[in-house]
C-alpha positions as CSV (number, residue, x, y, z in Angstrom):
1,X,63.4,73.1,-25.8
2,X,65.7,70.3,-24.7
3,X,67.1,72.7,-22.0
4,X,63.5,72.9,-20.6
5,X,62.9,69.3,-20.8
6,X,65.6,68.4,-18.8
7,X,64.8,70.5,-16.3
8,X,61.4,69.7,-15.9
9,X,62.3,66.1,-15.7
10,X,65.5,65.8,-15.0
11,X,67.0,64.4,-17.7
12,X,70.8,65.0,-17.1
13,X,70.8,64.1,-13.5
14,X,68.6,60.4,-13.9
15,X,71.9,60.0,-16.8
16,X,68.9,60.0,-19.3
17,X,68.3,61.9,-23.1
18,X,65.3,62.9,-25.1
19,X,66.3,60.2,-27.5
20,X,66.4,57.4,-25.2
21,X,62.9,58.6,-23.1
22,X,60.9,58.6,-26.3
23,X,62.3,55.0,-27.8
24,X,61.1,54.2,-24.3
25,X,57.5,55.9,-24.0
26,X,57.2,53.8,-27.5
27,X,58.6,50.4,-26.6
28,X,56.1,50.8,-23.5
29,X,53.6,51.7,-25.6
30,X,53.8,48.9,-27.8
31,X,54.3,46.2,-25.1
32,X,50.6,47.2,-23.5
33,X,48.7,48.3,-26.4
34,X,47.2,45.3,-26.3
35,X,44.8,46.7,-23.6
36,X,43.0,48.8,-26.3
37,X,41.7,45.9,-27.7
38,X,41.4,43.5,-25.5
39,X,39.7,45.7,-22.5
40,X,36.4,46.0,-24.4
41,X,36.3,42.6,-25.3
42,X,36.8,41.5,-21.6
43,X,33.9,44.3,-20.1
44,X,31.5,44.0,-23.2
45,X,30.2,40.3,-22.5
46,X,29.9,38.2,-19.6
47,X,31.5,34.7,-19.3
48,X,28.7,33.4,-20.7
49,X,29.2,35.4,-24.0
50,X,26.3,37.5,-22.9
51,X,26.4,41.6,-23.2
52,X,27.0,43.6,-19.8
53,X,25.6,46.6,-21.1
54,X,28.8,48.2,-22.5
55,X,29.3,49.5,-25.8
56,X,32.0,48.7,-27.7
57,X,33.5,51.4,-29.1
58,X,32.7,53.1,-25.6
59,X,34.8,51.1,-23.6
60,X,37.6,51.6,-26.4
61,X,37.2,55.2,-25.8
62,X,37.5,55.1,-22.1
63,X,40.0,52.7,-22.5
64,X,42.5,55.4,-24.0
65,X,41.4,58.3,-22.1
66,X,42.0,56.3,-18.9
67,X,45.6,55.5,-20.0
68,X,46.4,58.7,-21.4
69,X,44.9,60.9,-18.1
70,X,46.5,58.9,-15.4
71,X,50.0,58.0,-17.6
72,X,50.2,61.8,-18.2
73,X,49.5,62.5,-15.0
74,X,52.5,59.9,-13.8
75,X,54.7,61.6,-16.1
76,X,54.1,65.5,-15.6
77,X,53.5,64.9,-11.8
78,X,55.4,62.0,-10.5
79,X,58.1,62.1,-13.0
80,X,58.5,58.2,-13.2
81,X,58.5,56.3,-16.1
82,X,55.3,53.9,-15.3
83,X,52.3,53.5,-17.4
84,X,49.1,53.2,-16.2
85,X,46.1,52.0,-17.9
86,X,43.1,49.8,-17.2
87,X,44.5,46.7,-15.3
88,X,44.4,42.8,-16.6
89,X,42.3,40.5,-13.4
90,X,40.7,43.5,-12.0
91,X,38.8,44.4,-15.3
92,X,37.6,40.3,-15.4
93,X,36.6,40.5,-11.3
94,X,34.6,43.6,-12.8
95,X,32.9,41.2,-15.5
96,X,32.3,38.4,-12.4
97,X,30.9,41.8,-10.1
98,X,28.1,42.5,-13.2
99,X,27.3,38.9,-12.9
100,X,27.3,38.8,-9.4
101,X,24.9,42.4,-9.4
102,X,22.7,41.1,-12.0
103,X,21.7,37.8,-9.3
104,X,21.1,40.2,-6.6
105,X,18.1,41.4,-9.1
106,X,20.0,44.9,-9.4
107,X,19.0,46.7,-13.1
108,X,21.4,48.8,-13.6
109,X,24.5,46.5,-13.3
110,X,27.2,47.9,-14.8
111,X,26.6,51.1,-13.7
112,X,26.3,50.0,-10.1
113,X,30.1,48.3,-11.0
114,X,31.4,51.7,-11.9
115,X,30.5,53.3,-8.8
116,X,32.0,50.7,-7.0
117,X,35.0,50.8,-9.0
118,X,34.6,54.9,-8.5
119,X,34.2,54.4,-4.3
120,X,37.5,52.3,-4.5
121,X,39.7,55.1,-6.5
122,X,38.1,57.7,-4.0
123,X,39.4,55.8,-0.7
124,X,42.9,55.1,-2.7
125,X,42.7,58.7,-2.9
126,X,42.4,59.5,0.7
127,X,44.7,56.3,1.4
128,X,47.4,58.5,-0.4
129,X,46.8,61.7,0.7
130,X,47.2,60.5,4.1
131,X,50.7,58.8,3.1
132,X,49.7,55.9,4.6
133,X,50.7,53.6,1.5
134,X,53.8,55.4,1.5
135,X,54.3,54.6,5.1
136,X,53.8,50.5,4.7
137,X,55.8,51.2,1.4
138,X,59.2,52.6,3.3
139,X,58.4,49.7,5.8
140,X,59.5,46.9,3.2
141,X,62.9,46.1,3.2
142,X,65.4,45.6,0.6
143,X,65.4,42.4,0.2
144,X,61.2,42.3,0.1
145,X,61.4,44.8,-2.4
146,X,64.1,43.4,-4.5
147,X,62.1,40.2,-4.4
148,X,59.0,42.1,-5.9
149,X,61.0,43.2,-8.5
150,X,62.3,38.9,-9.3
151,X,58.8,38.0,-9.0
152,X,57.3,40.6,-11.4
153,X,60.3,39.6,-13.4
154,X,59.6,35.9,-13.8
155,X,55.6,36.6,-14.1
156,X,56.3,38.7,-17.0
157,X,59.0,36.1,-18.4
158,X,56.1,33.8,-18.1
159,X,53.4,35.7,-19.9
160,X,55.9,36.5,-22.7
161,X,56.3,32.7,-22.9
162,X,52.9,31.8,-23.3
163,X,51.8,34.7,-25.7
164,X,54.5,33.0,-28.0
165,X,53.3,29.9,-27.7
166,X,56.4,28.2,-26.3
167,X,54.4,27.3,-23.1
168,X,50.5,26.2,-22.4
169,X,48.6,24.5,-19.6
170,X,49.0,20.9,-18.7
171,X,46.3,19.0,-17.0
172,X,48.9,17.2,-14.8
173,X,51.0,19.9,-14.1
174,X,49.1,23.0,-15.2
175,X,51.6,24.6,-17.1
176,X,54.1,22.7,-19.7
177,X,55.8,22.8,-22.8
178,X,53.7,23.6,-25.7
179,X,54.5,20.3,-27.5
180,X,55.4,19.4,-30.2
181,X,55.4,23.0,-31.3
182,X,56.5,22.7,-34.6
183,X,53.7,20.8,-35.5
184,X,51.4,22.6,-34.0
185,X,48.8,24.7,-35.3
186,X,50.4,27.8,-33.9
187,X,53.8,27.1,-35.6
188,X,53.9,30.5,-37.4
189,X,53.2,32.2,-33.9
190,X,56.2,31.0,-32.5
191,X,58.2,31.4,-35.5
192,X,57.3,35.1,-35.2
193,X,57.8,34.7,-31.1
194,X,61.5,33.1,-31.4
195,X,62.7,35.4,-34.3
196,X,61.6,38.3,-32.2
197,X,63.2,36.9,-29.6
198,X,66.7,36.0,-30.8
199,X,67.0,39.7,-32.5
200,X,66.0,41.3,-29.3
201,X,68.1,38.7,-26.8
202,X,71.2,39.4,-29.6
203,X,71.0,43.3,-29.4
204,X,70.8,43.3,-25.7
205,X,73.5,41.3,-25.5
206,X,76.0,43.8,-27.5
207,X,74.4,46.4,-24.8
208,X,72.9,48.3,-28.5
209,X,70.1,50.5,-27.4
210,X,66.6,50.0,-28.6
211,X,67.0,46.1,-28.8
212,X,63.2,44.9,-27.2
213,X,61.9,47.8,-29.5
214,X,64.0,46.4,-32.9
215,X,62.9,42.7,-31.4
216,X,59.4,43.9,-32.1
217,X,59.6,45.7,-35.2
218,X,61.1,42.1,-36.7
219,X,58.6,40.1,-35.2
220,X,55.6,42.4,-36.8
221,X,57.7,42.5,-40.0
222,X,58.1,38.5,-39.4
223,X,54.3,38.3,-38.7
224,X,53.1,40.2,-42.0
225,X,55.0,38.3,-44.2
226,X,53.4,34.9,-42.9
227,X,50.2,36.7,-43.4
228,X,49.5,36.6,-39.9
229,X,49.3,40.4,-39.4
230,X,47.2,42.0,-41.8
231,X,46.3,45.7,-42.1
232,X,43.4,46.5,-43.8
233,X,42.6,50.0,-42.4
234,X,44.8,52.5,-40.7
235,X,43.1,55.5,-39.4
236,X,39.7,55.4,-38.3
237,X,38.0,56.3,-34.7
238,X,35.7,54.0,-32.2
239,X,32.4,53.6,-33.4
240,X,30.3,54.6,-30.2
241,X,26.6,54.0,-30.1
242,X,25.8,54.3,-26.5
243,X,27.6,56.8,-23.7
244,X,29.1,55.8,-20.8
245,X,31.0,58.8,-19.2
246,X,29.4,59.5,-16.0
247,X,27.4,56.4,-16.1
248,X,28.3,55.7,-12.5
249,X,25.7,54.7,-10.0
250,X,27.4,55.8,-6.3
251,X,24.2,55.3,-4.3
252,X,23.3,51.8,-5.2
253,X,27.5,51.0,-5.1
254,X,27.4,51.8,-0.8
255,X,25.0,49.7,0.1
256,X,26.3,47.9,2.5
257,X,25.9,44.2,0.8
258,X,28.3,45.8,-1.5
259,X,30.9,47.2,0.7
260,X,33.3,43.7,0.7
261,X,33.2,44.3,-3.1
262,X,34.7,48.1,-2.6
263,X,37.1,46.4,-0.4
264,X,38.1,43.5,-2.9
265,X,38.9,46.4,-5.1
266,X,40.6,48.2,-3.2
267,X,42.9,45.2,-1.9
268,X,43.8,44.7,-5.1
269,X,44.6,48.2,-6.6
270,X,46.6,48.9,-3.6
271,X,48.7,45.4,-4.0
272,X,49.1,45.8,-7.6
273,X,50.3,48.7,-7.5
274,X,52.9,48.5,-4.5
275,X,54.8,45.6,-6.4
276,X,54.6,47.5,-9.8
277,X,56.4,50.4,-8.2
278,X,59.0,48.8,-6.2
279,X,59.5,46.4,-9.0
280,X,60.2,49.2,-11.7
281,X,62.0,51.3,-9.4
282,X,64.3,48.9,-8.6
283,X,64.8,47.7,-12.2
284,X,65.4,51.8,-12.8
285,X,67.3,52.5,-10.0
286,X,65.2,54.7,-8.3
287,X,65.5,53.8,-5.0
288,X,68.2,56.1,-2.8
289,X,68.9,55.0,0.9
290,X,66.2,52.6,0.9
291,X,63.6,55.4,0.0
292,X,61.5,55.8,-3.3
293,X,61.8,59.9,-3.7
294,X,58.2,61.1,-4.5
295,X,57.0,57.8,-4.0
296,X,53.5,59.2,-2.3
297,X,52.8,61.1,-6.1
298,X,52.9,57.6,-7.5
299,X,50.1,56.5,-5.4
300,X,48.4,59.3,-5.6
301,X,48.5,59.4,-9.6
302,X,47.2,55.7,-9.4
303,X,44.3,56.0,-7.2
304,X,43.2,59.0,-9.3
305,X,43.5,57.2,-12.1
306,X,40.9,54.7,-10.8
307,X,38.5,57.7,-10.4
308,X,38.6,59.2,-13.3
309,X,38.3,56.0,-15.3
310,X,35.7,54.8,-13.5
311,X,33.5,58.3,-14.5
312,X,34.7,57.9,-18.3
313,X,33.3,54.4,-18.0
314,X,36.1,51.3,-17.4
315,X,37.5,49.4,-14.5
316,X,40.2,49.9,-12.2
317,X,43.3,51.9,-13.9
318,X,46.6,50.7,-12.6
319,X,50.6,50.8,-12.9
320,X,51.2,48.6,-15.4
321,X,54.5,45.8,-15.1
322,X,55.2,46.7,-19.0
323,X,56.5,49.9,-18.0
324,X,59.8,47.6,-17.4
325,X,59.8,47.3,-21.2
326,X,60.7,51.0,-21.4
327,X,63.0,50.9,-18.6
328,X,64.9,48.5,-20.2
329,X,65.2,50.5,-23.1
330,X,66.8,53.3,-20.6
331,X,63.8,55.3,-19.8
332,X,64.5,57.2,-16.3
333,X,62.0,59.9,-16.2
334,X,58.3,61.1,-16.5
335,X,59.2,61.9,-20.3
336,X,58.7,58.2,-21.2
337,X,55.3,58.3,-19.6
338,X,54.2,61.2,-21.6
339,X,55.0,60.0,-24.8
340,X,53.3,56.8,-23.9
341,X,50.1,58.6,-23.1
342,X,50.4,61.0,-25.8
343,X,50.4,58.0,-28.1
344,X,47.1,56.4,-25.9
345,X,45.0,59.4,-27.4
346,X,46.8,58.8,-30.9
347,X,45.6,55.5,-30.7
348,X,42.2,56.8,-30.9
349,X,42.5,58.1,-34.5
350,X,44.9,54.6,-35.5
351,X,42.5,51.9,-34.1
352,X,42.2,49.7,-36.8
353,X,45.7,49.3,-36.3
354,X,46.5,49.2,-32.9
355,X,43.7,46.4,-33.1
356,X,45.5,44.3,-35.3
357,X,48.7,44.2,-33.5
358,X,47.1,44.1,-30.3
359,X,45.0,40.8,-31.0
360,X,48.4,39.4,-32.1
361,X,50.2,38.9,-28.6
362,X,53.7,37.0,-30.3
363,X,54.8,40.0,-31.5
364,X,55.4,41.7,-28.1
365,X,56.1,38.6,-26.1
366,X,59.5,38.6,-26.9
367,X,59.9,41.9,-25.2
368,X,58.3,40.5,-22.2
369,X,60.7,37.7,-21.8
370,X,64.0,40.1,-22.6
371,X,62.2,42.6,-19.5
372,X,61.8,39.6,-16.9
373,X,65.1,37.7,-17.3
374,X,66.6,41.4,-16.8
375,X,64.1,42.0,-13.7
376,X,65.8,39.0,-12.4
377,X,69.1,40.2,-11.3
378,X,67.4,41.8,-8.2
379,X,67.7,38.1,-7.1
380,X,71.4,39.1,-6.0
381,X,70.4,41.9,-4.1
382,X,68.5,39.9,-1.6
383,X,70.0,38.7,2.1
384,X,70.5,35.1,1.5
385,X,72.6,34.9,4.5
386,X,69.8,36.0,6.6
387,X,66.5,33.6,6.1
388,X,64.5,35.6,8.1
389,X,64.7,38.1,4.6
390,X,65.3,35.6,2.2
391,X,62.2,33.3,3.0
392,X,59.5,35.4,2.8
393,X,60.9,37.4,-0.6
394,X,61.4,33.7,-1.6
395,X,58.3,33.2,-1.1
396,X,56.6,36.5,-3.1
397,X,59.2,35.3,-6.0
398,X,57.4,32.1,-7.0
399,X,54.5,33.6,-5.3
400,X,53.3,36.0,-8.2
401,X,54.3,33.8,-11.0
402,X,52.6,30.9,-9.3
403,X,49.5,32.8,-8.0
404,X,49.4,34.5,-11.8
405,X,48.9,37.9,-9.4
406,X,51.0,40.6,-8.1
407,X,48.6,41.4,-5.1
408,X,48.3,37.5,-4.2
409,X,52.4,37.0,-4.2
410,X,52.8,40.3,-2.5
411,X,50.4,39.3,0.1
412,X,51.8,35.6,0.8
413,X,55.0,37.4,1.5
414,X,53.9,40.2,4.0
415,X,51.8,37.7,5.7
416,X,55.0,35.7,6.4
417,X,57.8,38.4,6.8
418,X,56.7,39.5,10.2
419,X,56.0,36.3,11.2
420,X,59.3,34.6,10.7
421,X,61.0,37.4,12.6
422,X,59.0,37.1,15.8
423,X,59.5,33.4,15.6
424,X,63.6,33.9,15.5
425,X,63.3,36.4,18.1
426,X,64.1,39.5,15.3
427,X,60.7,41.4,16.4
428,X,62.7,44.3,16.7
429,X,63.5,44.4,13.3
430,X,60.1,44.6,11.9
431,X,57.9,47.8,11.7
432,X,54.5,47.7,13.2
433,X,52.9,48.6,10.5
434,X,54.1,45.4,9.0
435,X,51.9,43.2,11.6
436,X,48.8,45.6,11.2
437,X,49.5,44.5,7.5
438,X,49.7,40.8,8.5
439,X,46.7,40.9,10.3
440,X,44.4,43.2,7.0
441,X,45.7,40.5,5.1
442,X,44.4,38.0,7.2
443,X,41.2,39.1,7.9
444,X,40.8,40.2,3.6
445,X,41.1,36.7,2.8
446,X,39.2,35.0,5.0
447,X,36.2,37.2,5.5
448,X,36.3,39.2,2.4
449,X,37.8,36.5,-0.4
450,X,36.6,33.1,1.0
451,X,32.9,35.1,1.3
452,X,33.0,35.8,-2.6
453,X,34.5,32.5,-3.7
């Protein structure tokens, strides 16, 4: 068995085991379970606290099958170590579409949401079939790329950081120090956060493998014996009172009123999931002579993600940044992202469980924090000497952090890249796909984003 395992994902040539692919499909796991619980909480009620139309235990269902369809698929196809599941910002511009669908006077909302969501994954689809993602993709250089990967790093540093409590807005400066924390009313929460934290920042430290994973076992251990995790059931499926697999209404969804919404969706998927993968790939050292091998599977796995959960009934699936969890724990290969799917579907028959945790975000933030300070050696691997590169991947480092978006921060920096270099004569330098890039991005915001604001 382990012979056919590592040839089938190519264990012994990524310098990878079975051992160290599974502690990583779980640590991975673990870091975005929270999605179980908190996607049908998100799609279930407007803003307003008012129900979409959703069921519950529905969304929960879809939820996993989502995850578990396109991470499998990632896995067995792709061979990459990225999970995919329903994504955080598209699944709340989902909830703002409903609302928005509901003041046009249309009935079936939600519905009419889906099949927008579904006319997205189909043109990602065709989008990656034509290889034109992976053409813009092999356009970026190094130092973009590595720049991603910083970004994503710090972003995730920064949602680690306020899951534990250490950091929440400011009026004056929007963000700052949760303070005074220790006499706060979430004291415990950062208790849990900092024990986590030191255990999982120690372990990594002596290099010993499985340290963000034994970080989070402590911190749940840490949180049960404050009483703030408590377990009352274990096993026990989603209670679903209304179907929503293949709920999806297509005709109403191409109207064209609706078509700057397809294209919203879109933007984003295809953003998303460009700095995911060249921020995980870097992290995993995937990337040979400035090529990501396979690299058009990857997009293809994503945009069929998107379609398929869009017929089972959530919003847009995407390549998730907590796959770096299970990178840092070693994983390599597609093996990591079957085990993390395989456990989606187990998650099904545990969801009393995985709800507890879930709804308790300090005990994974410390893995978040260990994943983005490690995220952020790429820094080094940026041309400083040249500021033509080093400006504009400056400027997607603080961009997603700042923008609390991957898509937005990529954006601000592909806008700019091409740019610079014609103004310091390097227009050689940049591919043209780079200013037909510049110019999408132009034209998205202003006629498609400023017209929905």
């Amino acid at each position: 068995m382990k012979q056919s395992l590592d040839k089938l994902f190519q264990l012994s040539s990524r310098n990878t085991s079975l051992r160290i692919e599974i502690m990583a499909g779980v640590t991975t796991f673990i870091t975005m379970a929270y999605i179980i619980a908190v996607q049908p909480a998100v799609l279930c009620t407007d803003f307003s606290g008012n129900p979409t139309g959703l069921d519950h235990g529905a969304v929960v269902l879809a939820t996993c099958l989502s995850a578990a369809f396109a991470t499998l698929m990632m896995g067995l196809y792709a061979n990459y170590p990225i999970a995919l599941a329903p994504g955080m910002g598209e699944n709340f511009f989902f909830v703002s579409t409903i609302i928005a669908l509901k003041g046009m006077g249309i009935i079936n909302a939600w519905q009419t949401a889906m099949g927008i969501v579904f006319s997205s994954g189909i043109i990602f689809v065709f989008i990656s079939l034509l290889q034109l993602r992976e053409t813009l993709f092999n356009a970026i250089t190094p130092s973009l790329r590595n720049g991603m990967a910083a970004g994503i790093g710090l972003f995730i540093a920064f949602i680690g950081l306020q899951r534990g409590g250490i950091i929440n807005s400011s009026p004056p400066t929007s963000v700052g120090l949760n303070c005074p924390i220790f006499k706060s009313d979430n004291v415990v929460d950062v208790i849990v956060f900092l024990i986590g934290l030191a255990v999982a920042g120690g372990l990594q430290a002596r290099q010993i493998k499985g340290s963000i994973l034994i970080g989070i076992v402590v911190s749940a251990i840490t949180a049960v014996t404050f009483g703030r995790l408590k377990p009352t059931e274990i096993f026990g499926l989603p209670s679903i009172n209304d179907n929503i697999i293949l709920k999806i209404d297509i005709a109403s969804a191409l109207s064209p009123a609706l078509i700057p919404y397809i294209m919203l969706f879109l933007f984003m998927d295809v953003f998303d999931t460009m700095g995911t993968v060249a921020g995980v790939a870097e992290q995993a050292n995937l990337i040979i002579n400035n090529r990501i091998k396979d690299v058009d599977k990857v997009f293809l796995t994503d945009a069929c993600g998107t379609v398929f959960g869009a017929c089972v009934g959530t919003s847009t699936v995407t390549s998730y940044i907590e796959s770096s969890a299970g990178i840092a724990c070693g994983g390599r290969t597609g093996l990591a992202s079957v085990v993390t799917g395989i456990l989606f579907l187990v998650a099904l028959f545990i969801s009393p469980l995985i709800k507890v945790i879930a709804l308790y975000p300090p005990v994974t933030a410390c893995a978040l924090v260990i994943v983005g300070s490690l995220m952020l050696n790429n820094v080094t691997k940026i041309e400083w000497n040249d500021f033509s590169e080093a400006f504009p991947a400056f400027l997607i480092i603080i961009g997603i952090p700042l923008t609390y978006s991957i898509a937005d921060g990529l954006s601000l920096g592909l806008f700019m890249y091409p740019i610079t270099k014609l103004l310091c004569g390097k227009i050689r330098e940049v591919r043209p796909v780079l200013y037909i890039t510049a110019l999408i991005i132009v034209a998205y915001f202003l006629f498609v984003r400023m017209k929905l604001i």
